[in-house]
N, C-alpha and C positions, 0 to 999 in steps of 0.2 A: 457535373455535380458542383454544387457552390461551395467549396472548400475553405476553413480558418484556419491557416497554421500562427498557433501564439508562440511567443521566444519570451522566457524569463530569464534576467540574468541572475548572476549569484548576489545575495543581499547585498546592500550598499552602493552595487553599481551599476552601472548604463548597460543597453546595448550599444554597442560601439559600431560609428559607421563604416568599417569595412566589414564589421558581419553582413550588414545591411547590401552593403558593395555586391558581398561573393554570392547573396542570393539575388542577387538580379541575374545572375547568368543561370540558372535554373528555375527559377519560376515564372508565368506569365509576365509580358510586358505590360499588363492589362492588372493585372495585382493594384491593390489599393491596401492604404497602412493606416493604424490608427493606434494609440497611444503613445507613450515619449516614457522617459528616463529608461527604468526595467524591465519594461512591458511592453510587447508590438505586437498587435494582430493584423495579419493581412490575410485578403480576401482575394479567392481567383477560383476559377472554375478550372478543376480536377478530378478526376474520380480514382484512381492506383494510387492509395495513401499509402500502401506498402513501397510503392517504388518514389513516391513524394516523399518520405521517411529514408531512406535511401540519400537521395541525393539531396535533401538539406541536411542530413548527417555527414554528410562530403563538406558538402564548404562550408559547412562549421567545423570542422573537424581542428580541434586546440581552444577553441573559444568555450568559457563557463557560461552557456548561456543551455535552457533547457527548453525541451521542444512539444509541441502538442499540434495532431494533425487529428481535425475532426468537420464533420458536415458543419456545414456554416447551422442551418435550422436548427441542429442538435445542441451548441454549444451553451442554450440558456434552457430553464426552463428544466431544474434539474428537482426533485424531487425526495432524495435517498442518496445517505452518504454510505457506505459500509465500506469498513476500514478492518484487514491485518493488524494483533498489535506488535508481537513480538520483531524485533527490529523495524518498523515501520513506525508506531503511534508512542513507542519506547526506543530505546537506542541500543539494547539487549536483546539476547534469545533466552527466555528466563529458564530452558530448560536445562540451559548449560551453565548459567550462574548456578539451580540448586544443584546441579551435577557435581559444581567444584565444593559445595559443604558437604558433599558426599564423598567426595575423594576420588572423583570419577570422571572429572572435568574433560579430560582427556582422550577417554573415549567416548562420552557423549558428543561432543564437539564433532568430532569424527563422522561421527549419523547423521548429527544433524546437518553438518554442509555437506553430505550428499542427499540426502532427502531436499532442502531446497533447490540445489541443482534439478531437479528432478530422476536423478539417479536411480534410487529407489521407491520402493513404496511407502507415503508416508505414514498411514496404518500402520505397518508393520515396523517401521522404523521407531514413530511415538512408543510402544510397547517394549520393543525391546530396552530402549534408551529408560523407561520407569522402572524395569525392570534390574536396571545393574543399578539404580537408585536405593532400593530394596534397604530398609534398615532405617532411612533419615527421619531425625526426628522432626515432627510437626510445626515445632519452633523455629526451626530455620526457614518454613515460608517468610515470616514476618521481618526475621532480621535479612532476609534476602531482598524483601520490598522496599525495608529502609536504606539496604547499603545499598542497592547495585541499579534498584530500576530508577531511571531517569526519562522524561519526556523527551522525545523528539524536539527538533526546535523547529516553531510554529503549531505543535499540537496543538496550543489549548485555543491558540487563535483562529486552526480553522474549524473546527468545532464550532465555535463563537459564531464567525462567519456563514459557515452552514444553516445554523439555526435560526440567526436572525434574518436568512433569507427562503425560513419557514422549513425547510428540510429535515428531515428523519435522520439519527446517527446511528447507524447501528454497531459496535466492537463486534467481531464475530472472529473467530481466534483458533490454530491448534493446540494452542498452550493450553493454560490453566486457568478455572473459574475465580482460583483466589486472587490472581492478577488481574483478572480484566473485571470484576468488579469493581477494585479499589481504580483500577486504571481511568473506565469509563466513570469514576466518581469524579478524580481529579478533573478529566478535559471537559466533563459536563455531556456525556453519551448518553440515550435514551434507553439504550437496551445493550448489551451485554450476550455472547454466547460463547463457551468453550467446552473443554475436559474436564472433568471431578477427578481430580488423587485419592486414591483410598488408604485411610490410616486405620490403625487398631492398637489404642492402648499408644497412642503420639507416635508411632512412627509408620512410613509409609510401611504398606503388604508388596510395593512393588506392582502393581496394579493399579489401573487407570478402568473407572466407568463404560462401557458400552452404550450405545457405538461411538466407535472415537470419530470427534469432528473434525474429518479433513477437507480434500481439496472437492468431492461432490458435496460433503454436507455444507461447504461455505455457498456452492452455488446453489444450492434447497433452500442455503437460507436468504438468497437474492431474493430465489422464487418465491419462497412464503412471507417475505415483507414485502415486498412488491404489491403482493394480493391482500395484504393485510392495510397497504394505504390507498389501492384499488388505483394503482398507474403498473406500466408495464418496464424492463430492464433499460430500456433505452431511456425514461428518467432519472434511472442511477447513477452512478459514480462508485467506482469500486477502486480501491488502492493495495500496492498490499508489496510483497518484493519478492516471494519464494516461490517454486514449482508448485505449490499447495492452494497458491493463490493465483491460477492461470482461469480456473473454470470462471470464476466471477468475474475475472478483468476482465477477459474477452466478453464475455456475456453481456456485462452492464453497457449502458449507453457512451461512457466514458470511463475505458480504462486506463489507472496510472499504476507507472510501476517508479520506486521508490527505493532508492541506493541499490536497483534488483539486481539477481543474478542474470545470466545473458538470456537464458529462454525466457524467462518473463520479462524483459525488458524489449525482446523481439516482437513481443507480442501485444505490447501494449499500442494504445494509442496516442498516451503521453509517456515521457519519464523523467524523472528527477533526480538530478546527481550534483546539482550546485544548489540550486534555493534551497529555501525550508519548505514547511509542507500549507504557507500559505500559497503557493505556485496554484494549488488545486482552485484555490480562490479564481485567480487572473484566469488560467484555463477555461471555467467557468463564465467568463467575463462580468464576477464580481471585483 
């Protein structure tokens, strides 16, 4: 199988040639490279991109350079972005910021990093976690979006990026509708999906909408844009960093995982722990 492993390094600088060095001694002697300063894709016939991911995780091992091993034929020709927001397209888990106007910070926090882990169940964990929210008033969505949410860096660029290379955006989220609205307003998203909060009388009931959108309904909702722009997962690209966000990575043609926890970063096809999130660009070979 004709193989492209891309290397981006961390903003502002090279790949450095003893990265370059230490994969000669694990990749084909037959490899061929192509771009210069932050960006190298090279080309070689492989097929165990599990154990190709393996051993250039070896000899990079200390270097801020990030990695993407995917079919050479797959790597253009991408179709559909669909993006995680919560710590992925934002730099927060918004459910733990309104957790802390609740007084609650504490033990939601708690949920929530084992629910990413994959620990638990994320259904059951989202409920619960709304649940000890129980009380907050309405108004603290707003002043939670002004003080605390912040863009990832490179959000709005790949976005950008995406679009003008005709691609569909889609947010699709276990969070909350009222962030990923204003979220996917800011980076310029086409479509938006999450959770509804129920309030009554401005503050929350402690309850969240039915059915909660987790880790199957992110990958329904691959499946039903997919069908809705009439191409199939392998012209997607799915990003995202938490157990909730395995079904789609794995699934789409291109999955990245982004600052992730270890099992979704095992499973991806790319991951990101130095660039920003224009890396998805280069991957892409825009």
């Amino acid at each position: 199988m004709q193989t492209v492993l891309t290397l981006v390094a961390a903003p502002g600088q090279e790949i450095p040639e003893r990265a370059l060095s230490a994969l000669e001694a694990v990749l084909p002697a037959a490899a061929t490279a192509e771009g210069a300063g932050g960006v190298r894709h090279l080309r070689f016939d492989w097929d165990n991109h599990a154990e190709l991911r393996d051993r250039v995780d070896r000899a990079l091992e200390g270097e801020a350079i990030d990695i993407c091993v995917q079919p050479a034929d797959m790597q253009g020709n991408k179709r559909l972005l669909i993006a995680d927001m919560d710590s992925t397209m934002i730099t927060v888990e918004c459910i733990d910021e309104l957790a802390d106007f609740a007084g609650v910070r504490d033990q939601v926090h708690a949920i929530t990093e084992r629910a990413m882990r994959g620990e638990i169940d994320f259904e059951g964990a989202l409920t619960e976690r709304v649940r000890l929210m129980q009380g907050l008033k309405e108004s603290a969505l707003q002043q939670c979006f002004d003080e605390r949410v912040r863009l990832s860096p490179g959000a709005r660029e790949l976005i950008a990026g995406c679009r003008a290379a005709g691609m569909h955006c889609a947010l699709v989220s276990g969070g909350f509708t009222y962030f990923t609205r204003r979220v996917a307003e800011l980076c310029g998203f086409d479509e938006n999906r999450a959770n509804t909060l129920i309030f009554e009388d401005g503050v929350l009931t402690g309850e969240v909408t039915q059915p909660i959108l987790g880790r199957q309904a992110k990958t329904e909702a691959l499946d039903e844009i997919c069908a809705k722009l009439g191409i199939g997962p392998a012209q997607a690209v799915a990003i995202g960093d938490g157990a909730n966000d395995l079904g789609m990575i794995v699934k789409a043609g291109l999955g990245v995982a982004w600052r992730a926890k270890p099992v979704t970063a095992k499973a991806a096809d790319a991951r990101i722990d130095h660039a920003d999130l224009t890396a998805v660009l280069r991957f892409m070979g825009l």
